[in-house]
C-alpha positions, 0 to 999 in steps of 0.5 A: 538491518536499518528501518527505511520509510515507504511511501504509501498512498492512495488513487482511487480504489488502489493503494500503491506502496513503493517508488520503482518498482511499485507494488499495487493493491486494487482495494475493490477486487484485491488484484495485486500486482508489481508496476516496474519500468511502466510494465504489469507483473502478476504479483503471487502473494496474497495482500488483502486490505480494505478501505476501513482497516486504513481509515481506522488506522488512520484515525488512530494515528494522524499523520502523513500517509506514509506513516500509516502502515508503519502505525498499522505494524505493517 
């Protein structure tokens, strides 16, 4: 399976990985949940990320914004 870039960036207090569908991350309340064709859907697994993991990674691995979960190991 060959490796593909993400994109990854963040609105506010919400990070949003993916094009369509997009999976949205509330940073504040750790909500989570998929925006497909302009419409919410629950998403079950937990992910949990707080702004200070991503600024550090971010620190340590200066780049463009969709490289940052690949330096993270995500």
């Amino acid at each position: 399976m060959g490796s593909r870039k993400i994109e990854v960036w963040q609105e506010g207090n919400r990070l949003i990985i993916g094009d369509s569908p997009q999976l949205v991350v509330d940073l504040d309340s750790q909500e989570n949940y998929i925006l497909a064709d302009g419409m919410k859907q629950p998403y079950l697994r937990e992910v949990a990320l707080s702004r200070d993991l991503l600024r550090r990674k971010a620190e340590k691995c200066p780049g463009k914004r969709g490289e940052l979960l690949l330096c993270s190991g995500m």
